[in-house]
C-alpha positions in Angstrom: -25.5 -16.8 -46.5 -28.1 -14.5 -45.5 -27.5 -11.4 -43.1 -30.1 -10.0 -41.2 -30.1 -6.2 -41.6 -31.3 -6.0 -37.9 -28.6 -8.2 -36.4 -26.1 -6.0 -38.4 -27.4 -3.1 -37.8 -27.2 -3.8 -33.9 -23.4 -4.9 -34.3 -22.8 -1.6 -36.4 -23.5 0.4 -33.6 -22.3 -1.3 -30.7 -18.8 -0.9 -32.7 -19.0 2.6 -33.5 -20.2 3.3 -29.3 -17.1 1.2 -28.5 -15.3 3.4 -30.7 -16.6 6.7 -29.6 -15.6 5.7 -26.2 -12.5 4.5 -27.1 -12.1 8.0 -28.7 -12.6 10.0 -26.1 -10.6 8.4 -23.6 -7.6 8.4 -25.5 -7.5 12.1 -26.0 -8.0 11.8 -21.8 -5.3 9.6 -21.3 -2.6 11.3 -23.0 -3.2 14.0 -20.7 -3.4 12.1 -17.4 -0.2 9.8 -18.3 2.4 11.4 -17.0 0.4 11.3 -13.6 0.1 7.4 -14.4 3.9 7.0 -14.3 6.8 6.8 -12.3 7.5 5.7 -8.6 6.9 8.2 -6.0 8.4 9.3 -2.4 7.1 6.6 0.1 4.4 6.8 2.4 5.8 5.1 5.7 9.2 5.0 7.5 10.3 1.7 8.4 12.2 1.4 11.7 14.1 -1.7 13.1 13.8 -1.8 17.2 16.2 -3.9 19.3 15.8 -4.0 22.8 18.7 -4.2 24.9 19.4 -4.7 28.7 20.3 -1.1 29.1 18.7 0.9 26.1 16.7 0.4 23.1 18.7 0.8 19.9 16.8 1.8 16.2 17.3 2.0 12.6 15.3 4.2 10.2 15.3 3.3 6.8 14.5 7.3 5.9 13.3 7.9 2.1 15.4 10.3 1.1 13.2 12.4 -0.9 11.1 12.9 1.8 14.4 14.9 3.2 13.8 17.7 0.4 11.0 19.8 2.0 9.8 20.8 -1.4 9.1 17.2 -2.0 6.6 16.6 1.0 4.7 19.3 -0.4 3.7 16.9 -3.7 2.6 13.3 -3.1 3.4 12.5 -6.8 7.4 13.7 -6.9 9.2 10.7 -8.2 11.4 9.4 -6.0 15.1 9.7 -5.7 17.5 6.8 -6.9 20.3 5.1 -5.3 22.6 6.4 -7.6 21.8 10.1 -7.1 22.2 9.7 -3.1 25.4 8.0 -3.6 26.9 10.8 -6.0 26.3 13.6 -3.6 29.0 16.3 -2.6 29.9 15.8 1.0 27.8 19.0 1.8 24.8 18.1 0.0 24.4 14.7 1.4 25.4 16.2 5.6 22.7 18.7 4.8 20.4 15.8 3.3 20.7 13.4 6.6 20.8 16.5 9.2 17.3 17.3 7.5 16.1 13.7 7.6 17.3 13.9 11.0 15.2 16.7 12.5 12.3 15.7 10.0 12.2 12.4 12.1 13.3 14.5 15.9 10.1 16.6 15.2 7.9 13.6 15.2 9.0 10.6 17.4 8.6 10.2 21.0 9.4 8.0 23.7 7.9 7.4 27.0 8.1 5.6 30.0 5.5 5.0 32.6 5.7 3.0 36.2 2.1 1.6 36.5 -0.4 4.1 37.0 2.4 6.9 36.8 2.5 9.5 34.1 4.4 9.2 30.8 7.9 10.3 31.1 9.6 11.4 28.5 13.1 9.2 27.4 16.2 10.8 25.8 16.6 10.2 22.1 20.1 10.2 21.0 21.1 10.0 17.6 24.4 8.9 16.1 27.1 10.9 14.4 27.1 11.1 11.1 29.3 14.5 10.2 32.0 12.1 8.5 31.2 11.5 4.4 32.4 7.7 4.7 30.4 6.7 7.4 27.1 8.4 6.0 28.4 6.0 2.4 28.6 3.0 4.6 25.3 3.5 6.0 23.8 4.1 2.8 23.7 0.0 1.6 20.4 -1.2 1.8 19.4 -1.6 -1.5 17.3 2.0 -1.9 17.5 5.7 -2.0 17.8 5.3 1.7 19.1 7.6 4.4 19.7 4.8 7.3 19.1 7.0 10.6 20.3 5.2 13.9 19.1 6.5 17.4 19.8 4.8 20.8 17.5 5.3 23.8 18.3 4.7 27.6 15.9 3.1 29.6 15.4 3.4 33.5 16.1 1.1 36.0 13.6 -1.2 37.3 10.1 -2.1 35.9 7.9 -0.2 33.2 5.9 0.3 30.2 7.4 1.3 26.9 5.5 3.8 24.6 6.5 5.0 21.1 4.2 8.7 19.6 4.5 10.0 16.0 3.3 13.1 16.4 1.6 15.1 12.8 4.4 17.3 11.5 1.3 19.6 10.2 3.2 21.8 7.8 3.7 19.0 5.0 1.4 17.7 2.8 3.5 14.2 2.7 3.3 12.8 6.4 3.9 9.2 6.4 3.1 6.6 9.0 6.2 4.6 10.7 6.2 1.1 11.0 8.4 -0.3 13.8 10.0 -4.1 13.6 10.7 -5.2 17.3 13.1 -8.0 17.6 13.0 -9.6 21.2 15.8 -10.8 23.3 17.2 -14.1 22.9 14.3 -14.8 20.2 14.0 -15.2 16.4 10.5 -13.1 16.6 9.9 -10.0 14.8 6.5 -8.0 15.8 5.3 -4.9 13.6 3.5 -2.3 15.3 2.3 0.3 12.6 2.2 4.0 14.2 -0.7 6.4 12.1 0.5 9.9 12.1 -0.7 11.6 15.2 -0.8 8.1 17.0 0.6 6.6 20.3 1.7 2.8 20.4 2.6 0.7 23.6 5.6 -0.9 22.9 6.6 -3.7 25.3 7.0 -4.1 29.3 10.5 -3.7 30.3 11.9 -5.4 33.1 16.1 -4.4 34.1 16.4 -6.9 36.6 15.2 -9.6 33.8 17.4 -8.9 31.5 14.8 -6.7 29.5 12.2 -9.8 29.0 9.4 -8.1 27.3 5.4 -8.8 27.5 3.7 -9.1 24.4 1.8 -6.4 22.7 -1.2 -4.9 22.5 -2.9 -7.2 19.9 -5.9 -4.5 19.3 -4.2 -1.9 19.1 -2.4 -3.4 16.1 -4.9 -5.1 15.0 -7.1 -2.0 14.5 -3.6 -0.3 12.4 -3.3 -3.4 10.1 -7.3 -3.0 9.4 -6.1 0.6 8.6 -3.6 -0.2 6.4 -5.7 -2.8 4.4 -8.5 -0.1 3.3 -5.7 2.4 2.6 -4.3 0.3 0.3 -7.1 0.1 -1.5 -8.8 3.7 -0.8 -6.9 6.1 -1.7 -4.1 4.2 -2.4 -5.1 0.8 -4.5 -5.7 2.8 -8.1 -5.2 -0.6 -10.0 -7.4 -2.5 -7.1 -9.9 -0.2 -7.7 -10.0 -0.5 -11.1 -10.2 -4.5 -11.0 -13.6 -3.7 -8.9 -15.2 -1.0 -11.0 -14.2 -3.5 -14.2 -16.4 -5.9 -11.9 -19.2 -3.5 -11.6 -19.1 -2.1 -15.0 -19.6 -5.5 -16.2 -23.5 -6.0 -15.3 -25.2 -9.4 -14.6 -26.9 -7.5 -11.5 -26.2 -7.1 -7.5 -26.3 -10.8 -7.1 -23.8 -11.8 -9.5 -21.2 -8.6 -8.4 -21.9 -10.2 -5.1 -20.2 -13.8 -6.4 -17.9 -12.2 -8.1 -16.5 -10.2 -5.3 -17.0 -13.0 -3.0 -14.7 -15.3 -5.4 -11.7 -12.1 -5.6 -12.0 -11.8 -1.9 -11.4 -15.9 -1.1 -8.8 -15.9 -3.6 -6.5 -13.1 -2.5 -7.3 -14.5 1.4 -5.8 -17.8 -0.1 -2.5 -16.3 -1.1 -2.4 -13.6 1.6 -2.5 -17.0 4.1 0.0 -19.0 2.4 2.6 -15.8 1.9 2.2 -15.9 6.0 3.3 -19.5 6.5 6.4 -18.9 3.8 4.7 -20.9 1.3 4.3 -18.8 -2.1 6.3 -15.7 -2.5 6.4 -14.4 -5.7 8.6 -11.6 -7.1 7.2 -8.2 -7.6 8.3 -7.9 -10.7 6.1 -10.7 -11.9 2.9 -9.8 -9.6 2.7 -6.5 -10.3 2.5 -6.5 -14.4 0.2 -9.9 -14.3 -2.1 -7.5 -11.9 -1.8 -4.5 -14.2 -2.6 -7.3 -17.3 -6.0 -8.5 -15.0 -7.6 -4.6 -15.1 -6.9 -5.0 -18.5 -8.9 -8.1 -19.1 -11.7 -7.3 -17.1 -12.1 -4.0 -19.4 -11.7 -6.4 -22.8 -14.2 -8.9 -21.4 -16.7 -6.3 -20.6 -16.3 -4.6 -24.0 -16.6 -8.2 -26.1 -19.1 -10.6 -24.0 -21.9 -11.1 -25.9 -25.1 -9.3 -24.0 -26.8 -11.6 -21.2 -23.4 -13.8 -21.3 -21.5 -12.0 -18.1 -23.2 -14.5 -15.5 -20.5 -17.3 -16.8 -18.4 -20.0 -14.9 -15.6 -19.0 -17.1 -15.7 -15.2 -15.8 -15.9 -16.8 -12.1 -12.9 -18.6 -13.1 -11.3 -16.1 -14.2 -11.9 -13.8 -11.1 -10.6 -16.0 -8.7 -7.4 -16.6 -10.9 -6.7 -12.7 -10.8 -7.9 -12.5 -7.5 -4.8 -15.0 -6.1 -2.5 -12.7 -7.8 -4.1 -9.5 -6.3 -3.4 -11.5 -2.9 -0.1 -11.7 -4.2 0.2 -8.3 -4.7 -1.8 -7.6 -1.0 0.9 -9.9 0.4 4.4 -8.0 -1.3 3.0 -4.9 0.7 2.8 -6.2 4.3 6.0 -8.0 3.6 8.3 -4.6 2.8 7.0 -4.0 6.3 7.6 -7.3 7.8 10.9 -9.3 7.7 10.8 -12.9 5.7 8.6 -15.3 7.6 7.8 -13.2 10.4 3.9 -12.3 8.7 1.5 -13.5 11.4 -2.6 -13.8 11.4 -2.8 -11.2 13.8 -1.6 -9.1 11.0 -3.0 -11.0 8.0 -6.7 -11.4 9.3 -7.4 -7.5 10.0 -5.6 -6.4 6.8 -7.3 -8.7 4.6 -10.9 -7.3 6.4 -9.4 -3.9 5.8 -9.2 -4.6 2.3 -12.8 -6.0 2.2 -13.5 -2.8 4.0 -12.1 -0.8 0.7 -13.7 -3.0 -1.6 -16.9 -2.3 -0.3 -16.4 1.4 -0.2 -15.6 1.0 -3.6 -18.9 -0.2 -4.9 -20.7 1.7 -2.7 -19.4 4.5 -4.9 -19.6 3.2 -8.4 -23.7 1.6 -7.1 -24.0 5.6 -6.2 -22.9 7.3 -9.8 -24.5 4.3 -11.2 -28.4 5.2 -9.3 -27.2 9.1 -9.9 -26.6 8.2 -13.8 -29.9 6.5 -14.0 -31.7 9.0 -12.9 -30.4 11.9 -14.6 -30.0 10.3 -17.9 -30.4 6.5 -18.3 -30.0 5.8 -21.7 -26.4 7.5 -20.8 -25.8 4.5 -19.1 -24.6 1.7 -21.9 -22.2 4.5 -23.5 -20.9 5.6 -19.5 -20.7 1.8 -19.4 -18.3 1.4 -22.6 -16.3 4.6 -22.0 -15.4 3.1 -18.2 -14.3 0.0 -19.8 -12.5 1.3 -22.4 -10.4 3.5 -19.7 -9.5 0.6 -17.5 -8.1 -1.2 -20.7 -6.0 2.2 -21.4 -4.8 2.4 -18.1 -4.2 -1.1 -17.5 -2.3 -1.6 -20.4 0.1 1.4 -19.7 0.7 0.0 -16.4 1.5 -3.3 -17.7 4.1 -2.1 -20.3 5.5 -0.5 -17.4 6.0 -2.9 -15.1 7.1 -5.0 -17.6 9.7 -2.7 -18.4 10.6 -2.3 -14.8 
């Protein structure tokens, strides 16, 4: 059979810019792996409220790396083990919750205010924990955790309950604190997520009711939980991101990235809805590799597809498949702040439309290099095209032997 020296000619080269690519960005990667790797201090504290008829008791679940000052000056330390904490001299671990201690003292406030009054300050008192056994028996919940319990009066009579995290300024490392109100006599757990250098209304406390409590603020948290949804995703959705730009990279036009993102975003609202009604819930240890193994396709597809074959039903296909487990993955992050079953739609819907709000940020970004590419160089573009895709298959493919491996 007869080859046509054009049509080889043509496949000759778009294997040898594949390879170039490929080329240059595994030289890049072996320098920007050990950034790729490990698990880092947290971002957010989680705190566990219980309001009582005379006070307000709360549990911190405090990282402890976030209690070595060094460490809140580098977002990327990895973070301490279980086993570490546990192995600590007496001294070392009194000097480790004392600084977790004032860490948190500096930064959370409580107020109470009679109607149109002015915020009062409440008294924050904070248990002992000078004796190395009870620090050992506090120090059970499944993480490098330094469990921090505080117990606040309130007044007499009728009032308002407001909770401030002030912006510790001097750290690099400030993370939010996410607070998991459990009301009297009730199986209901609300989340109210505090930004750094915010103030949340807590409740309405009533003495002479037995401390019956109004309902929140919905906007309030409403406008956090958008928050949170476009932080996961800018800055903090790196393998999110890269599942987008695969998108982009891929061509077909604005029409077609338009479908395609519309298919990612139903499917990751599918499972984000069902992981709120307690129907799926999926380990993280099987979301997060099959999400690492999805940037990785969508790099492989983009390098292989035969030119003017992206607009497929097949890609569709496979975009909303990927995009469930992405929900998936959306969903494992709101519940590590909420307890099982207690994810509601006033959470769901403005995180999910925070996350819509990321991914639009992030084609905005790649449509911008992509118009600045073009019109500095636009024969550049095919092997800036390549070179992209070939990256997201690196990194995805790291990520995926990593999670795999736990």
């Amino acid at each position: 059979m007869q080859v046509e020296k054009g049509s080889f000619h043509q496949k000759l080269a778009k294997v040898i810019d594949i390879w170039r690519a490929l080329r240059f960005w595994v030289v890049m990667f072996l320098g920007i792996t050990p950034m790729l790797a490990g698990a880092h201090v947290v971002s957010h504290l989680i705190g566990d409220v219980e309001l009582q008829e005379e006070r307000i008791v709360m549990e911190i679940a405090f990282d402890s790396g976030l209690a070595i000052p060094e460490n809140r000056q580098d977002p990327d330390i990895p973070a301490p083990t279980l086993d570490w904490l546990r192995a600590l001299s007496s001294e070392a671990s009194l000097a480790l919750w004392k600084e977790a201690e004032r860490f948190t003292a500096d930064r959370l406030r409580l107020y109470w205010k009679v109607e149109e009054g002015e915020l009062v300050p409440l008294p924050v008192l904070w248990s002992d924990v000078t004796d190395l056994s009870t620090r050992r028996a506090l120090t059970e919940t499944g993480g490098a955790m330094i469990p921090l319990r505080v117990s606040v009066p309130i007044p007499d009579g009728k009032g308002e309950v407001f909770v401030e995290w002030l912006d510790g300024v001097e750290d690099i490392v400030e993370p939010a604190l996410y607070l998991r109100v459990s009301e009297i006599d009730s199986d209901d757990t609300l989340v109210f997520p505090i930004a750094v250098g915010a103030m949340q209304f807590l409740g309405t406390y009533d003495a002479s009711l037995d401390g019956e409590r109004a309902v929140e603020t919905r906007d309030a948290t409403a406008w956090r939980w958008f928050i949170e949804g476009l932080v996961h995703v800018v800055p903090a959705g790196l393998d999110h991101i890269l599942f987008i730009v695969g998108l982009f990279l891929a061509g077909g036009g604005w029409r077609f990235l338009t479908v395609q993102s519309l298919m990612f975003t139903l499917a990751h609202t599918v499972t984000l809805g069902l992981a709120s009604w307690g129907v799926v819930g999926v380990s993280s240890t099987v979301v997060e590799p099959l999400i690492a193994l999805s940037i990785c396709w969508v790099g492989v597809e983009n390098l292989l597809r035969r030119e003017n074959a992206v607009q497929s039903r097949s890609r569709l296909v496979a975009v909303f498949l990927f995009g469930l487990v992405h929900g998936l993955g959306f969903a494992g992050v709101m519940q590590t702040l909420v307890p099982e079953g207690g994810l509601s739609w006033g959470a769901v819907i403005p995180f999910n439309l925070g996350v819509e709000a990321g991914q639009i940020v992030v084609l905005l970004a790649a449509g911008a290099l992509y118009l600045g590419l073009r019109r500095w160089r636009e024969e550049a573009i095919p092997l800036a095209s390549k070179a992209g895709s070939c990256a997201i298959v690196l990194v995805g493919a790291l990520w995926f032997v990593q999670r795999l491996a736990g």
